[in-house]
N, C-alpha and C positions, 0 to 999 in steps of 0.2 A: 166391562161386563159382557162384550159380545163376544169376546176374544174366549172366553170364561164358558161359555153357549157352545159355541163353535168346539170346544175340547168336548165336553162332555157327548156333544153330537158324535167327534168322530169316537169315543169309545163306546156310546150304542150303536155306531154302523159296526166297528170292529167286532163286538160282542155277538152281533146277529151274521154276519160275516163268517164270523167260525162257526155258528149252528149252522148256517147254509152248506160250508165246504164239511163241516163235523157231521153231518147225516150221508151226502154224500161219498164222501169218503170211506165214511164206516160199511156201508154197501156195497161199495166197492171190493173193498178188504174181505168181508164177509163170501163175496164171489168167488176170490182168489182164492182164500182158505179153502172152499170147497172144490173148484175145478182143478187145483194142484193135488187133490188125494189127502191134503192137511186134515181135513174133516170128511167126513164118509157122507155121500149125498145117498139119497133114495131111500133112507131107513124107513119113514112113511109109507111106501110104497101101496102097500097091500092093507092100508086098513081106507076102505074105502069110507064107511060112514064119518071119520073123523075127518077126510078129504074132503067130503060133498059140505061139511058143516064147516070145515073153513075157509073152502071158497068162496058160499054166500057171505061167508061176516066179514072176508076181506073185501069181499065185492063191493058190498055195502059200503063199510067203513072204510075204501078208498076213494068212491066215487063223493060220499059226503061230503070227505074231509075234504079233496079235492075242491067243491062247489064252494064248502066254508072259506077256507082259507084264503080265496078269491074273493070273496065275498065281503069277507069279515070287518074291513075298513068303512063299509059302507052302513052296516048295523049301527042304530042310532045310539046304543050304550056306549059303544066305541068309540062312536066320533064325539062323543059328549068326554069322555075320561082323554082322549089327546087332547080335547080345546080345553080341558082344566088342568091337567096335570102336565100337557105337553110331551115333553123328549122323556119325563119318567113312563108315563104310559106308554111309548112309541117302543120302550124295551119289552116291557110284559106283553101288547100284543104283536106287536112282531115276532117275538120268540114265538108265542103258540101260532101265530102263521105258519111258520118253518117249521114246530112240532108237526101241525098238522097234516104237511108232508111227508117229513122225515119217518115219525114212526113206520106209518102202514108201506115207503119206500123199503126199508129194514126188513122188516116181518116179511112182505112180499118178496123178499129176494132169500128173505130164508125160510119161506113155505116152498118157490120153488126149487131149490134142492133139498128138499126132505122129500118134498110129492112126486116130483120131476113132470109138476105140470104147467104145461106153458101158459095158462091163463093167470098165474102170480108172475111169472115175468113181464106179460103183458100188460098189469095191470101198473108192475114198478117203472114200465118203460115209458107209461102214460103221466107215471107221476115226475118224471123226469123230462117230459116235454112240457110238464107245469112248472116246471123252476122256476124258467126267466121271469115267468110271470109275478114271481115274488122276490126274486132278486135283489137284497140289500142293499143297492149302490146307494152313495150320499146325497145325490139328486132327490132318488125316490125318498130317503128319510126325511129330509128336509122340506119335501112337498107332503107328506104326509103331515107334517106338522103343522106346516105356514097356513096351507091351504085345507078347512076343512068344506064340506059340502053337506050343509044342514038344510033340511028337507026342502032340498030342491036347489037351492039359493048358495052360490058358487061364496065365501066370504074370507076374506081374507083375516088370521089371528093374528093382529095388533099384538096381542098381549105376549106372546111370543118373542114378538122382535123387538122387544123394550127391554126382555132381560139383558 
């Protein structure tokens, strides 16, 4: 039965693994298309009000998602759907952890070559010094699971390690 655990563990590390390098990467790519000439950067340029209105919404909805995503383990709906459902819930919210990054990484790195303003690079360079923080290794999956932290009180899931 453990052995049975253990698989399906490492196909939601693998799963959230390629959302980590899948966001990643895609910004990456996204970069090179533009800085190669592939895609034409700076169309933006000159429409200023549509600039100022999407730097506050990226502002915003980086720095949130940022707090969230960090955060989001320790929300008590959370920790209650891992200690029930376990490695099933450990895919759902680990993926919107990585979503949480991932999009506004994306978007930011493709508002700054539209606008060619350096506050959407700064802001996906920030979101890129958040990675490790959420980094799907199978240590952290598996502490995510074993060990939840309900209100307050460190406790170990039993129920977990019986499958």
């Amino acid at each position: 039965m453990e052995n049975k655990t253990n698989k399906n563990m490492k196909k939601i590390q693998t799963f959230l693994m390629s959302a980590f390098w899948g966001f990643l990467t895609f910004a990456v790519v996204e970069l090179l298309l533009f800085e190669t000439g592939l895609l034409e950067s700076g169309i933006a340029v000159g429409n200023s009000q549509a600039e100022f209105i999407t730097e506050v919404v990226m502002e915003l909805m980086t720095l949130g998602n940022i707090w969230l995503s960090l955060r989001l383990f320790k929300i008590g709906k959370v920790k209650r759907d891992i200690a029930d459902r376990g490695i099933g819930a450990l895919r759902k919210w680990g993926f919107l952890r990585l979503y949480l990054l991932g999009i506004p990484l994306v978007a930011n790195v493709l508002f700054y070559e539209l606008f060619l303003k350096p506050t959407f690079g700064y802001l996906a360079i920030i979101i890129v010094i958040c990675q490790p923080f959420v980094y799907p290794s199978m240590a952290r999956c598996e502490s995510e699971v074993s060990v939840e932290s309900i209100d307050g009180n460190e406790e170990v899931n039993n129920r977990h390690s019986q499958l």
